[in-house]
C-alpha angles and dihedrals in degrees: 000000000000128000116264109268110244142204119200110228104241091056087052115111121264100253093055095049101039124102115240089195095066127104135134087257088058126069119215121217121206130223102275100034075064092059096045092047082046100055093047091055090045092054098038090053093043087053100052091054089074115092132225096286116217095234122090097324093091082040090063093043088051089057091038094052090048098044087054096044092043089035083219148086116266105238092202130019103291091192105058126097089218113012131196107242090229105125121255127255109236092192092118095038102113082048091053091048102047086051101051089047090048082046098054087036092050110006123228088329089060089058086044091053091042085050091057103038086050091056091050091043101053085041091052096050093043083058094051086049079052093051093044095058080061101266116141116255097250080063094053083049088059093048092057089054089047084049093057106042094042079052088053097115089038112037086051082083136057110230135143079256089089101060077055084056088050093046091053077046096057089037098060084047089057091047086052091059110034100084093067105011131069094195104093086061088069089050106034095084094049083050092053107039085053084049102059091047096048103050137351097242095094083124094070086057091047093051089041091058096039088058084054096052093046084048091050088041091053087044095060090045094057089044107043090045094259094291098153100204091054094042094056088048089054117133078235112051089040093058098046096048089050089048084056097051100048088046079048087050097041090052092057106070106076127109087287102046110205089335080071092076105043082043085058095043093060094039096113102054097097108108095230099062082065082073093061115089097227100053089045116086127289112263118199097225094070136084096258086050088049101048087041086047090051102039089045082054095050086041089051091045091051092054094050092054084051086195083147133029117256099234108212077247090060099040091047094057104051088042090052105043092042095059091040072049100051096039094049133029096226097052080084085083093067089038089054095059089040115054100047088053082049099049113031104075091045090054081049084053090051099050087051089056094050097039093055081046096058105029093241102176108216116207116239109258094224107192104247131192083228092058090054087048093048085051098049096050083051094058085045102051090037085060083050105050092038106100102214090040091051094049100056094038085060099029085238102133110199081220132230095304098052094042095054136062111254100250093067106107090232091146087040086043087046087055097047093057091049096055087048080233113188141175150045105343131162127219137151111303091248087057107042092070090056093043094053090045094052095039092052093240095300090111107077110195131198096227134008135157095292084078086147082074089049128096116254082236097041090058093048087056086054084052098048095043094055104033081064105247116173090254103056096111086053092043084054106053082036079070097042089243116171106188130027116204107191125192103224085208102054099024113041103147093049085046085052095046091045090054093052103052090046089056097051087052089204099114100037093248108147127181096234094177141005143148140163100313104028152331152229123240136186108219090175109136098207091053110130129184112273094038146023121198119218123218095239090055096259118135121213122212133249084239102042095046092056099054117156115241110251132169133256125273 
């Protein structure tokens, strides 16, 4: 049987090889612009699909909400029941603030959809930065997806920490153009200045820039002979020194001023921050040491190919953000935006070499009207498929339960509000941001997320009452706490303790609510039989005291 007959494309006639999309009122995408549109459809969509975790996000809201309704910044933490009287940081303050405002305009949807568009943000501009360092834009497509799966333990939660990602993200961008561009002079301070208000991670953009600099310092040495005088007068150097100062400037209004940096530095010098498992070491069984183990193999296999040269930049930023890596769980976030802007144009650079050793021919991407059309059918099914999207194009809201990971207390925090229950209360720490948002305040814990505000003492009591010691009824009425909520799956021996004493009725601690995950319980010793007062004022009810456990729906 004979071979096919062919006819190579370029000898087919014109009205077989035209585009019947194409017009001049119609824009044409090429190949790898697809790609690109794709993979931010694909992460947007993939985003959406988190919930509202349980951790610091309700702790935020709580700040932004008081910082709109006071229209000030809380010297001192507002939300304790028995704050530490060290002054508040207010390096996360703008973000609060927005989310509380997206919060109060679409509800919980609307933080799931600026979770997501955050994400994709920060991941389209880190694959401009790419394009602009000379990769093609397929491989800028590939750096958005490493980004994402090196983000996979952080993305997952909706913090201020993502406007930092999109701020590395703007800074690598900077660092792509300025060699041959002035225009991120003109940005860099606004950068900066919106940095330093959204999260306190200003500093990463500050080393990321100073690596640059020593790079760019090393680079007109090498060029200029090594003749000091004309290497520090180079157009270069001079620029990127100029970009850092004007990111340093930029970061320096904020409510702090230039205190606002050293007071970041030494942020993480409270001992219980040591108890939280992204500020603890990296371990190479998990998923972060997994992602760091992989990326630092792929990183290993590209140097030894040297298609392209490894420029001390470069070097100085893999070196730096591996060992914050290594020594702290969150530092993931930075290594994430890094090494794919690293990395990217160097595994191009591969591909070409093998491509030229092998004779691989590569089809020309021809921008074409159907690929447009491709692009714009993926945005709208990603706004589609996306939940939270979904939900405010129809007015059909998923309510408090869908939205939110399954460890946040919404039935125990439903019940709270019922009762009108107010005052001091203590609850794990995960627990305590979502119980003083939904109480207005009114709710005062022990402990919550903000454990930095929080005596180092105070901290060691929390510890004592939920790990289940013989004095946590006394620890307890030592802090004034009303009302004690305990997870039965976390806290067993504490649940078990609590039953008890509330069978024995000699200290006045009663069992108000529970059900299969947790319970409330009044711990106040002048509670009587018919009422119990709260510390905030507030009187329950015979019959709402004496509410039947049921389970939850």
């Amino acid at each position: 049987m004979s071979a096919p007959f062919t006819v190579p494309a370029d000898q087919l006639p014109d009205c077989l090889r035209r585009d019947y999309l194409t017009s001049p009122y119609f824009p044409r995408t090429s190949r790898g612009m697809l790609a690109a549109v794709i993979t931010l459809c694909a992460i947007f969509v993939l985003t959406s699909f988190n919930r509202l975790n349980h951790t610091d996000l309700w702790g935020h809201l709580d700040f932004g909400r008081w910082i709109v309704q006071h229209a000030a910044f809380p010297v001192h933490d507002p939300f304790a029941a028995n704050p530490a009287q060290a002054p508040v940081l207010h390096a996360a303050w703008l973000s609060q603030v927005i989310g509380y405002g997206a919060q109060q305009a679409l509800g919980n949807e609307g933080l799931v959809l600026g979770h997501a568009l955050l994400v994709t943000l920060a991941a389209g501009i880190l694959m401009l930065a790419v394009v602009r360092r000379g990769a093609a834009v397929r491989f800028a497509a590939v750096a958005g997806a490493a980004m994402f799966l090196l983000d996979l333990p952080i993305v997952g939660t909706i913090r201020p920490q993502l406007f930092g990602q999109l701020g590395a993200a703007l800074v690598l961008l900077a660092c792509a153009e300025l060699p041959t561009k002035r225009h991120p002079l003109a940005w860099l301070p606004l950068v900066g200045m919106l940095w330093a208000n959204l999260h306190g991670s200003i500093l990463m953009g500050l080393a990321i820039l100073g690596c640059y600099v020593l790079g760019i310092a090393q680079q007109a040495l090498r060029d200029n002979a090594y003749a000091l005088r004309k290497s520090i007068f180079d157009p270069r150097l001079s620029r990127a020194l100029l970009a850092l100062f004007l990111l340093l400037a930029g970061a320096c209004v904020n409510p702090h001023g230039p205190l606002l940096l050293p007071r970041i530095l030494f942020f993480g010098e409270h001992a219980a921050l040591s108890y939280i498992s992204e500020w603890q070491p990296l371990t190479p069984k998990s998923l972060t040491g997994v992602l760091l183990i992989v990326s630092l193999i792929a990183t290993a296999c590209l140097w030894k190919i040297g298609a392209r040269r490894f420029e001390l930049y470069e070097v100085l930023l893999l070196a730096l953000f591996a060992l914050a890596t290594l020594s702290a769980i969150r530092m993931l976030a930075w290594w994430a935006v890094v090494w794919p802007w690293v990395m990217t144009p160097h595994l191009a650079a591969a591909w070409e070499k093998l491509r030229n050793e092998r004779s691989i021919a590569e089809p020309a991407d021809e921008p074409a009207a159907i690929h447009t059309l491709i692009a714009i059918g993926c945005v709208f099914a990603a706004a589609i498929i996306a939940p939270p999207s979904y939900s405010l194009m129809t007015g059909r809201e998923r309510g408090e339960v869908p939205v939110t990971v399954r460890e946040t207390p919404v039935h125990l925090a439903d019940q709270a509000r019922r009762l009108n229950l107010a005052g001091n209360f203590a609850a794990p720490m995960d627990w305590a941001d979502y119980l003083v948002w939904t109480s207005q305040g009114q709710l005062k814990p022990l402990i919550y997320s903000h454990i930095h505000l929080s005596r180092p003492e105070t901290f060691e009591d929390y510890r004592k009452i939920f790990r289940g010691d013989e004095v946590w009824l006394h620890t307890l009425r030592n802090h004034q706490v009303q009302y004690l909520l305990v997870s039965k799956e976390r806290n067993g021996k504490l649940a078990s303790l609590v039953a008890a004493e509330s069978r024995s009725g000699l200290s006045h601690v009663r069992i108000i609510y529970q059900d299969r995950r947790g319970m409330i319980v009044d711990v106040n010793p002048q509670a009587v039989s018919g009422t119990t007062s709260g510390a905030g004022g507030s009187v329950l009810d015979t019959k709402a005291a004496s509410v039947k456990p049921k389970s939850e729906t």
